[in-house]
Legacy VTK file of the C-alpha trace (Angstrom):
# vtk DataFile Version 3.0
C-alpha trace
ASCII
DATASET POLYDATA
POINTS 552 float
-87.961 50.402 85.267
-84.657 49.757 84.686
-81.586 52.322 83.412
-80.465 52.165 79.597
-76.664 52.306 81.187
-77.200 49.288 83.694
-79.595 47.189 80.689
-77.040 48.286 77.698
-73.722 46.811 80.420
-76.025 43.914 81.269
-76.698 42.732 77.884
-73.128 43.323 76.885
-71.792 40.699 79.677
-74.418 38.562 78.857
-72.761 38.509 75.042
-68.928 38.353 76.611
-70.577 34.927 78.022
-71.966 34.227 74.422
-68.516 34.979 73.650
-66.632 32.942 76.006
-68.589 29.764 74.776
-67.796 30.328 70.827
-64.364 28.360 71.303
-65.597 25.323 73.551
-65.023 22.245 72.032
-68.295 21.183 70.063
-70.089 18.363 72.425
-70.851 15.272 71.182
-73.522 13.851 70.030
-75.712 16.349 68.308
-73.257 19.598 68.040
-70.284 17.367 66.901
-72.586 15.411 64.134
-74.105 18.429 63.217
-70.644 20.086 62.275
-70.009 17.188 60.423
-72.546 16.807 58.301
-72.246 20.515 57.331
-68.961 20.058 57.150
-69.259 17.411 54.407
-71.668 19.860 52.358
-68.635 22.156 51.908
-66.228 19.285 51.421
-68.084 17.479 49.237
-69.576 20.354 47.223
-73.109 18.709 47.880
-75.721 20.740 49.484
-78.365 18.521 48.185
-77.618 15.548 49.957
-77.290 15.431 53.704
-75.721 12.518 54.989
-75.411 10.828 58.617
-72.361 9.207 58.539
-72.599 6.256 55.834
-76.562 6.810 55.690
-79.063 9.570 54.166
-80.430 11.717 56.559
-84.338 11.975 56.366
-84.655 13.574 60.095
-84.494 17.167 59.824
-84.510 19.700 56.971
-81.263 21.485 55.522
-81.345 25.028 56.786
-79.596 24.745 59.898
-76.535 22.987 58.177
-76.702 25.002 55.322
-76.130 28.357 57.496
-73.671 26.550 59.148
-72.213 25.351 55.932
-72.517 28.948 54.549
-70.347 30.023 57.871
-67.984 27.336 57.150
-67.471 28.708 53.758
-66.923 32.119 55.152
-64.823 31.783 58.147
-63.310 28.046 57.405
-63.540 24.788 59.525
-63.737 26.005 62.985
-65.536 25.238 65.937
-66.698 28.802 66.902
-67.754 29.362 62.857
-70.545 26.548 63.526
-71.612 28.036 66.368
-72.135 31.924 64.583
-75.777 30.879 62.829
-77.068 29.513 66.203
-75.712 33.300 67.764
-77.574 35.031 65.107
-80.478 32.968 65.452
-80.482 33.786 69.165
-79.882 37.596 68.909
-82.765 37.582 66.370
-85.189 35.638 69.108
-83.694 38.600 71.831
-85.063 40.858 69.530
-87.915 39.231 68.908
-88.988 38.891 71.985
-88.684 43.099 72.329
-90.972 43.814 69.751
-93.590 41.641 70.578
-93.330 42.447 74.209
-93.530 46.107 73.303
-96.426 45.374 71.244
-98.383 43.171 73.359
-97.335 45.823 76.384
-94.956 48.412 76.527
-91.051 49.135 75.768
-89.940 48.417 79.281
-91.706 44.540 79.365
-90.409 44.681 75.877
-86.409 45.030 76.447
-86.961 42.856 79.695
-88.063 40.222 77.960
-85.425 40.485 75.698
-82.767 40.447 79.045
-85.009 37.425 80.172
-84.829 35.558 77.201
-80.895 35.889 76.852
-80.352 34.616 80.519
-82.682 32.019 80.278
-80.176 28.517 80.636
-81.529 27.041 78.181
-81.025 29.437 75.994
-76.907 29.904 77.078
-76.397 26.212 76.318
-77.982 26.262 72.925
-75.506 28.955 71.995
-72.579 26.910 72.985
-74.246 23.380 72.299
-76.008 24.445 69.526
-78.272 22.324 67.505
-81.522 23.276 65.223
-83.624 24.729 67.597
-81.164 27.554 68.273
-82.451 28.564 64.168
-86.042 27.441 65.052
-86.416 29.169 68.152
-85.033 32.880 66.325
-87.555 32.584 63.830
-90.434 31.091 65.255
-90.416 34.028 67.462
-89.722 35.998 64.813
-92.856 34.803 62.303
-95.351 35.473 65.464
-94.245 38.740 65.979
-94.568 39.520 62.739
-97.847 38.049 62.370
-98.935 39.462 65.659
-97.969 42.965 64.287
-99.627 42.221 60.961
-103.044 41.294 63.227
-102.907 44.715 65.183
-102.207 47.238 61.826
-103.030 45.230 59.429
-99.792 45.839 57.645
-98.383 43.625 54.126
-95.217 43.995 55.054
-95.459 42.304 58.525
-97.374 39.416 56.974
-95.189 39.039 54.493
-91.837 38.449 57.351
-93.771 36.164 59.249
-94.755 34.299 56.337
-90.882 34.557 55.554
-89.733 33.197 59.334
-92.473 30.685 59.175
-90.737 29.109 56.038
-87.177 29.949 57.377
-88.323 27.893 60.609
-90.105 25.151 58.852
-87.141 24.689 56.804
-85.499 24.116 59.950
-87.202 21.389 62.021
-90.800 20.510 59.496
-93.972 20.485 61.101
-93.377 21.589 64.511
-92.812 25.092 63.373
-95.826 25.590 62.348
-97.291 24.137 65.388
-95.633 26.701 67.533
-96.579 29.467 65.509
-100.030 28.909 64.997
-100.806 28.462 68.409
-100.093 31.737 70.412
-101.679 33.453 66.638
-104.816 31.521 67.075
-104.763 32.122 70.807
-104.049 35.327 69.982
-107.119 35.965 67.446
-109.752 33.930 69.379
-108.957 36.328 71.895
-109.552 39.615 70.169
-112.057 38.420 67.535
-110.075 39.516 64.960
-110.219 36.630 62.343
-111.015 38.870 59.769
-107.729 39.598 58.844
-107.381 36.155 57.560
-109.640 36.257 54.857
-108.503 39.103 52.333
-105.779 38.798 50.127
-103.047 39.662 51.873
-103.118 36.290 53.403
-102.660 34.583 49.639
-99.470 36.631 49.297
-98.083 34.925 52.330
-99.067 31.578 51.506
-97.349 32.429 48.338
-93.894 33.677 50.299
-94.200 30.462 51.958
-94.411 28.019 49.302
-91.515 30.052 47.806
-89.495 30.273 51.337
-90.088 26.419 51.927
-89.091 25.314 47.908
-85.417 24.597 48.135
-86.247 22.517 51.153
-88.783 20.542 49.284
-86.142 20.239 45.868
-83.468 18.955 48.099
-85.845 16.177 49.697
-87.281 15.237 46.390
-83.549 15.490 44.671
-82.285 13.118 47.538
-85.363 10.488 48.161
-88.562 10.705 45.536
-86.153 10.048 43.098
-84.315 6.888 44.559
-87.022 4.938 45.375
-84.239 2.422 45.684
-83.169 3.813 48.829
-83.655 2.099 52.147
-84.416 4.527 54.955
-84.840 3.306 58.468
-86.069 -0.453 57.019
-88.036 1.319 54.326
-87.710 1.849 50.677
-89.989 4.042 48.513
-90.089 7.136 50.870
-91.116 10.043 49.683
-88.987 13.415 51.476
-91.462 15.320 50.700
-94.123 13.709 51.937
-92.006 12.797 55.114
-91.391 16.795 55.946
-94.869 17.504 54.648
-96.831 15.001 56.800
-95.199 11.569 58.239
-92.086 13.679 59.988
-94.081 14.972 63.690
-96.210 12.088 63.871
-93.606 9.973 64.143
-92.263 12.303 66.582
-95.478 12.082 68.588
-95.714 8.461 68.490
-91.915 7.231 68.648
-92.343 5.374 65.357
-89.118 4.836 63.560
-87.271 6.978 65.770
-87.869 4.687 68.985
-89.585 5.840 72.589
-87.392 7.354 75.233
-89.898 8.881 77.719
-93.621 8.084 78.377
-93.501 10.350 81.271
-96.370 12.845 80.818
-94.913 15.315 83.057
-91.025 15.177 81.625
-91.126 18.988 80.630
-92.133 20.146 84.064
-89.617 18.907 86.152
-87.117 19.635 82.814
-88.617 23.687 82.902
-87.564 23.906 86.673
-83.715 24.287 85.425
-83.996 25.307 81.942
-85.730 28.493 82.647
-83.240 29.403 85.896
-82.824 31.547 87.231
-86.410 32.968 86.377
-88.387 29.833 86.941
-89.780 30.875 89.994
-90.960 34.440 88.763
-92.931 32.153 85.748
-94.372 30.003 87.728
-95.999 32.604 89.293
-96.478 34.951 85.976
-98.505 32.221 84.824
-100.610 31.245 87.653
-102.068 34.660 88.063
-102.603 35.155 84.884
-104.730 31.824 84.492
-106.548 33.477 88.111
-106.634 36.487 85.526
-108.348 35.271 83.050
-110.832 32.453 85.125
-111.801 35.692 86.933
-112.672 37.087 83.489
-113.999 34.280 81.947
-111.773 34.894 79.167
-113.933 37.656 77.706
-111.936 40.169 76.337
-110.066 42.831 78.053
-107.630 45.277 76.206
-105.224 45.597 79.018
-104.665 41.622 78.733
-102.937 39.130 76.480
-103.995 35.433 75.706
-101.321 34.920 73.096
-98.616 33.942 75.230
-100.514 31.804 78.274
-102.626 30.144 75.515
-99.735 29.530 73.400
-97.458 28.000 75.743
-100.339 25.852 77.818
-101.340 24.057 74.233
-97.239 24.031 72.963
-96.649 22.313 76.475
-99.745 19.861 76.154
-98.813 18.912 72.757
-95.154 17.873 73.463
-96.060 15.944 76.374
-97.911 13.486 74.756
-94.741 13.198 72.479
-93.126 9.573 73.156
-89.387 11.134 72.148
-88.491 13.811 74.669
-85.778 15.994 74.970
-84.776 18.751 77.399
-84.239 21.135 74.368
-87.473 20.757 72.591
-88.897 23.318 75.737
-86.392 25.993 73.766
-89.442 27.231 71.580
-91.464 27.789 74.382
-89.078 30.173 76.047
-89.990 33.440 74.543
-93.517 33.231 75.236
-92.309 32.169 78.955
-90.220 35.589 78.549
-92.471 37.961 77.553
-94.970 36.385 79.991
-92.707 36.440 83.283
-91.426 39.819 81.714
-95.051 41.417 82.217
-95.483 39.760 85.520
-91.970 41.990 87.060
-93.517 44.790 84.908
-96.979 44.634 86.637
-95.162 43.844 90.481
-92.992 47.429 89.550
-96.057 49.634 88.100
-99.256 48.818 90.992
-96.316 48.476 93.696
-96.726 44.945 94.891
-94.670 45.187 98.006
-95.159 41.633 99.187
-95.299 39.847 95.727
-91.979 41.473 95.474
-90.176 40.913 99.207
-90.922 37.064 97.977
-89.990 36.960 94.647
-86.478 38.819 95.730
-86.027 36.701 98.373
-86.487 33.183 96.262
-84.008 35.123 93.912
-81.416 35.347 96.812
-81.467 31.634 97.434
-81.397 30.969 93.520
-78.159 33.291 93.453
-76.954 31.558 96.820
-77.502 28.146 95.232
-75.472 29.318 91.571
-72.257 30.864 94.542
-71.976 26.956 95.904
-72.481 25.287 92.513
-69.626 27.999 91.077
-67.588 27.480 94.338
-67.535 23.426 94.058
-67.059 23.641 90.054
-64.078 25.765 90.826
-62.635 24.299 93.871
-63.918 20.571 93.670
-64.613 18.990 90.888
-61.825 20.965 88.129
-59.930 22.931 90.910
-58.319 26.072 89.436
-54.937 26.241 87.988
-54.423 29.956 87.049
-53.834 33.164 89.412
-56.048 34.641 86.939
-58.737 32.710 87.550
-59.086 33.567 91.534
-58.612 37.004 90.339
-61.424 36.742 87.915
-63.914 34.909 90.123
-63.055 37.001 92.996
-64.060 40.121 90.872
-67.332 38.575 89.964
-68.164 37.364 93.704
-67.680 41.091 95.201
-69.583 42.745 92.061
-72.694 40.387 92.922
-72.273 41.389 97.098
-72.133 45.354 95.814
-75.403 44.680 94.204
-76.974 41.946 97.239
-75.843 45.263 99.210
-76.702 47.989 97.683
-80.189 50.030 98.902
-82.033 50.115 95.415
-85.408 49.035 94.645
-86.550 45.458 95.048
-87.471 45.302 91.628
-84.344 46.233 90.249
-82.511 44.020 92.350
-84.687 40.841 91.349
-83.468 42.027 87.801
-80.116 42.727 88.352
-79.439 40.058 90.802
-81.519 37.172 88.437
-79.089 38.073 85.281
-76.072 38.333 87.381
-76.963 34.867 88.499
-76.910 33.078 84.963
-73.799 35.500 84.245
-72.277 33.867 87.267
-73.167 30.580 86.517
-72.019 30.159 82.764
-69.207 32.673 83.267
-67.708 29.410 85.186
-68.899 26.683 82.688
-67.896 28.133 79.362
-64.358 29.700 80.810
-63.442 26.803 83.188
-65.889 23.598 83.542
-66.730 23.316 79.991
-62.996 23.411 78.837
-61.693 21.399 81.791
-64.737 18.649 81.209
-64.291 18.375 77.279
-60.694 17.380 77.768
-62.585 14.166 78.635
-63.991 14.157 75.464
-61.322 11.763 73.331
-62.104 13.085 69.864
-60.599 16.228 70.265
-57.734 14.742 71.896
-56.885 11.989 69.360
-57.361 14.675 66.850
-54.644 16.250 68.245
-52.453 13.728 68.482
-53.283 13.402 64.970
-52.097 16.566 63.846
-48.855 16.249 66.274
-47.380 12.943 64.999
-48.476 14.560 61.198
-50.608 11.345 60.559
-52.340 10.516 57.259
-56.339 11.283 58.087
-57.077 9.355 55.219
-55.820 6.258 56.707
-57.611 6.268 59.589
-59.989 3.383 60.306
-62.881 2.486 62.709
-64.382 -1.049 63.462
-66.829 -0.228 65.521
-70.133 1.165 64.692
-69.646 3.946 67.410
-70.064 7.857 66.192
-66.521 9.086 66.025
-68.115 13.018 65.438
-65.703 15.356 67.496
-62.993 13.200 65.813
-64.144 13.489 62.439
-64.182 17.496 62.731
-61.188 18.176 64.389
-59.702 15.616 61.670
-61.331 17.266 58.978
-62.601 13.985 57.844
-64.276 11.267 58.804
-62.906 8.351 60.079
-63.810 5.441 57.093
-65.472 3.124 58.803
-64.495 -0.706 58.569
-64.832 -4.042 59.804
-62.323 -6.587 61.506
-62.214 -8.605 58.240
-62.104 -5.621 56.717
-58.799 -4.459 57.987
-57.389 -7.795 58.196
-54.610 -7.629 55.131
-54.064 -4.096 55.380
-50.965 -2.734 56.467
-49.772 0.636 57.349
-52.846 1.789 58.864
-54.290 3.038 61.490
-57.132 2.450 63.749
-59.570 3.935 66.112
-60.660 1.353 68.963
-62.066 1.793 72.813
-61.139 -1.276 75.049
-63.419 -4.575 74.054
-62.144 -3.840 70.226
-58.632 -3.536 71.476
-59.017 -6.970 72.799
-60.657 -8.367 70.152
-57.652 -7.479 67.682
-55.185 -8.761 70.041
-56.948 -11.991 70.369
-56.828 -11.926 66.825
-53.189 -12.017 66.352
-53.400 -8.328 65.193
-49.838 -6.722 66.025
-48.962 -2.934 66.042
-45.962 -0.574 66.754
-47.204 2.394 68.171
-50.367 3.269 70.240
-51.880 6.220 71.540
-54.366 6.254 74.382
-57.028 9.380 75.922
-59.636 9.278 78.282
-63.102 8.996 77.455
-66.201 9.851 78.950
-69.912 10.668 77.658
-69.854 14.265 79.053
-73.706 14.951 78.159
-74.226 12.253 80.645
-72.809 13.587 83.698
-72.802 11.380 86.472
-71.862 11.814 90.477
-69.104 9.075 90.299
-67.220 11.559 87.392
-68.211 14.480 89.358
-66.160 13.724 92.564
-62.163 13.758 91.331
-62.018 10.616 94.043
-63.984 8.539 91.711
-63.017 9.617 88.499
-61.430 7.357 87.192
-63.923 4.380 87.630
-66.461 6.475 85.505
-63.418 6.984 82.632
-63.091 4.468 79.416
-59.962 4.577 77.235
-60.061 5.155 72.961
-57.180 3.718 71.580
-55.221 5.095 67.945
-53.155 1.836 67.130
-50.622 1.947 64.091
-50.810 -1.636 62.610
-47.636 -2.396 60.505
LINES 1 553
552 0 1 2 3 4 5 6 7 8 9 10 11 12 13 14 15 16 17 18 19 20 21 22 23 24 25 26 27 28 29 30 31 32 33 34 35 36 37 38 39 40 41 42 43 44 45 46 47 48 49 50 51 52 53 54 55 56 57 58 59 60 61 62 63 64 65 66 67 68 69 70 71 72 73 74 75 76 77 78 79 80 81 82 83 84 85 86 87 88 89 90 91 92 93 94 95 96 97 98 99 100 101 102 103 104 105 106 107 108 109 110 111 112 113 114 115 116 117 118 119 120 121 122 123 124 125 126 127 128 129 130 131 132 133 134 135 136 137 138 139 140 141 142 143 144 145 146 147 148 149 150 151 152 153 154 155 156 157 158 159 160 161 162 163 164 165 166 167 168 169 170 171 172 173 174 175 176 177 178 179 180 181 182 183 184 185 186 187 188 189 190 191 192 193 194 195 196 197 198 199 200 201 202 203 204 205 206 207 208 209 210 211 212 213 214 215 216 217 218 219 220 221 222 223 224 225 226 227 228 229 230 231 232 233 234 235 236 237 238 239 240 241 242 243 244 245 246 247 248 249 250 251 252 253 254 255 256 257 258 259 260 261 262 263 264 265 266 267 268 269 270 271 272 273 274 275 276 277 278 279 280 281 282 283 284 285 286 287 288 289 290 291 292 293 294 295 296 297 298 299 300 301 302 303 304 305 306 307 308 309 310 311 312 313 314 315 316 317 318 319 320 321 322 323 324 325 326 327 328 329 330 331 332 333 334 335 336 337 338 339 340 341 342 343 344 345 346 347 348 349 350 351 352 353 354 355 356 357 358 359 360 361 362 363 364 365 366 367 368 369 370 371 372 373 374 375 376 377 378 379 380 381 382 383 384 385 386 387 388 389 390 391 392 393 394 395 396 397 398 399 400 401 402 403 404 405 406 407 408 409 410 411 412 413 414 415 416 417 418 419 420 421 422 423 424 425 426 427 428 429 430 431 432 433 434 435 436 437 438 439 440 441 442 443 444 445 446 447 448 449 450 451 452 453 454 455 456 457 458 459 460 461 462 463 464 465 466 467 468 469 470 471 472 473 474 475 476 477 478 479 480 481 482 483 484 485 486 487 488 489 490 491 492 493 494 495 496 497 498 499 500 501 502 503 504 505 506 507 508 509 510 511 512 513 514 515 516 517 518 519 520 521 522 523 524 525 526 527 528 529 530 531 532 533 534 535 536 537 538 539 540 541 542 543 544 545 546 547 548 549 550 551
């Protein structure tokens, strides 16, 4: 379908782009606070406790900040260190998504699910804004393989990994991970009337693996809540971890309890999938609208040359999180490798019974995807952060007449769907980890005061906050979190210094605070992009100011 050279150079520039995004500046909120808070672990020689800022952390289990932690301890406080777990993780979900593709199909669906996955745009951010469900997504994929693999040979071994992944994943983000597990595997069994490989013994051993793969979790909630009653978490004392991660933690996902409501909009992941799964959206949409005609035609009795594990799984994953009152764009992540392997079968199926039309459209809705991504990369390059390096034009320039040779070049329209789809996301996040990223995080003031930090060699440990506003890029690039204070707090201290955005700055001065030396950056929420920030004209409007003051 497609040659080992071209997939083997494809999946290598798709890595250089992993690459590229390793040394970003960690975003704020989640990738920033996450750093943190593994950061303290090593600090602090505490991996029990996890800690969000002044308070105890009940949210999410420990295993994505103890990898990072354990990367911290291996490569030292960097930026790109964090970010190696969440690369793994990924790599692990690329290969994944192979060997459940092969299984479910063939090799070739196999590896282009694989390229699928990796290009996905979701899937590029998480590995440069990377927060739990890079982890959850490698080995959710990773336990239904497995347990696929166990259901079709009936193998220990397999049952034994996914029992292994399942724990690794739970561990990770509670309750949902099982949830998107069990899914496409009882899709997956209704549909070939296998059950009976359930109920033997085998299945005992892998309960077993995960009540052992799932213990430290469960120590490190009991060590940190069950036994400090005492504790007031979220207005509540006497809460049990374990019961929270066992039971209370997705309900009060589903129903915004605790955790507040941010969407009630039933139809939120829809209109999110139509740009997290560019540039393939398209190609799924259609994947999985013949393969519901499929399987209505059917009437879903059972047909070896068809799957039900990944439609079924990702129809009841997406029903479930819809009803969810707390929505994210990121939480459609897990769903991605079914969405792969599914859209991966559809191109497979186009190439192998010759589907000339099917594929004249799908090629041509991939030209105006690639022709959209060549104006996006054009005004992110030339409008909104114009170039300042020759380089640059040389390196953009290359890319741009590489893409032509292939819009060009007489080759198979299958092959250029594929070839032209991946070069799109290359295209695309070649730009925003090498140019808009950087150029957009200098707007970012943590990173900025941090540096002026380290430049005018001042004390972290004296550095104060009165504000209850996260200060997480700070903290990291400092090292150390700012301590966090009050007005009164401060008042009859001297010889310190303190972090403050405008309406504090005031507030001191109307105070009669006085101070010697101040250093200003720009600040902007750059998760929040906006038009008004967008357009250099209006910049500045959209821009706040964080202050470092030296009071005396």
């Amino acid at each position: 379908m497609i040659s080992n050279s071209r997939y083997w150079f494809l999946l290598f520039l798709v890595v250089l782009v992993y690459i590229a995004g390793m040394f970003v500046t960690l975003f704020e909120n989640d990738s920033a606070q996450f750093a943190v808070m593994a950061m303290r672990m090593v600090q602090e020689n505490d991996f029990l406790n996890l800690f969000k800022g002044p308070n105890d952390y009940l949210d999410k289990p420990h295993m994505h900040y103890w990898l990072a932690a354990l990367s911290f301890k291996i490569f030292g406080l960097y930026d790109w260190a964090y970010r190696i777990p969440g690369i793994l993780a990924t790599l692990l979900a690329a290969y994944s998504c192979f060997g459940l593709g092969k299984l479910l199909y063939n090799t070739d669906t196999g590896k282009l699910a694989a390229l699928v996955f990796m290009t996905a745009q979701t899937i590029v951010l998480s590995v440069i804004d990377v927060r739990t469900d890079a982890v959850l997504t490698g080995f959710t994929i990773f336990a239904i393989w497995q347990l696929t693999t166990y259901i079709e040979t009936n193998r220990i071994k397999h049952i034994i990994l996914g029992a292994l992944g399942a724990g690794i994943a739970f561990s990770t983000k509670g309750q949902i991970a099982l949830v998107v597990i069990g899914f496409p595997i009882l899709c997956h069994l209704a549909y070939t009337r296998k059950w009976n490989t359930l109920f033997n013994w085998k299945t005992l051993v892998a309960l077993l693996v995960f009540a052992i793969a799932i213990s430290p979790i469960l120590y490190a909630y009991h060590y940190q809540f069950d036994l400090h009653p005492e504790k007031v978490i979220r207005g509540k004392s006497n809460r049990s971890g374990v019961f929270f991660i066992l039971w209370e933690q997705s309900f009060e996902r589903m129903s915004g309890e605790d955790i507040g409501k941010n969407s009630s909009d039933y139809f939120f992941f829809f209109h999110t999938f139509l740009w997290v799964f560019l540039p393939w959206t398209i190609i799924a949409f259609a994947a999985y609208w013949f393969r519901v005609k499929t399987f209505l035609k059917l009437k879903f009795a059972y047909n070896p040359n068809y799957e039900f594990l990944t439609l079924g799984g990702i129809t009841l994953i997406f029903l479930l999180i819809s009803f969810a009152q707390f929505k994210l764009p990121h939480y459609l992540n897990i769903t991605i490798p079914l969405f792969s392997i599914l859209t991966a079968s559809y191109l497979y199926s186009i190439y192998k019974f010759s589907k000339k039309k099917a594929t004249k459209v799908m090629l041509g809705i991939q030209y105006f995807i690639l022709s959209v991504v060549f104006i996006v990369s054009v005004l992110l390059c030339f409008f909104v952060f114009k170039f300042e390096s020759p380089y640059a034009y040389v390196l953009l320039g290359i890319a741009f007449l590489t893409i032509i040779y292939f819009c060009l070049k007489r080759e198979e329209y299958y092959l250029r769907i594929i070839t032209l789809s991946v070069y799109s996301s290359l295209l695309l996040n070649a730009v925003l980890n090498l140019h808009f990223y950087p150029s957009l995080l200098e707007y970012q003031a943590g990173l900025s005061i941090a540096q002026t930090v380290a430049d005018n060699n001042i004390p972290v440990d004296n550095i104060y906050k009165i504000s209850d506003e996260h200060t997480w890029a700070l903290d990291f690039y400092n090292q150390k979190p700012v301590i966090i204070s009050s007005i009164e707090g401060i008042k009859n201290k001297k010889d310190i210094w303190v972090y403050v955005d405008d309406v504090h700055l005031k507030k001191l001065q109307n105070l009669g605070f006085d101070w010697d030396r101040q250093y200003s950056e720009n600040q902007f929420r750059i998760t929040r992009l906006q038009a008004k920030f967008l357009n250099p004209a209006t910049r500045k409007r959209a821009l706040n100011k964080r202050y470092l003051i030296h009071i005396y």
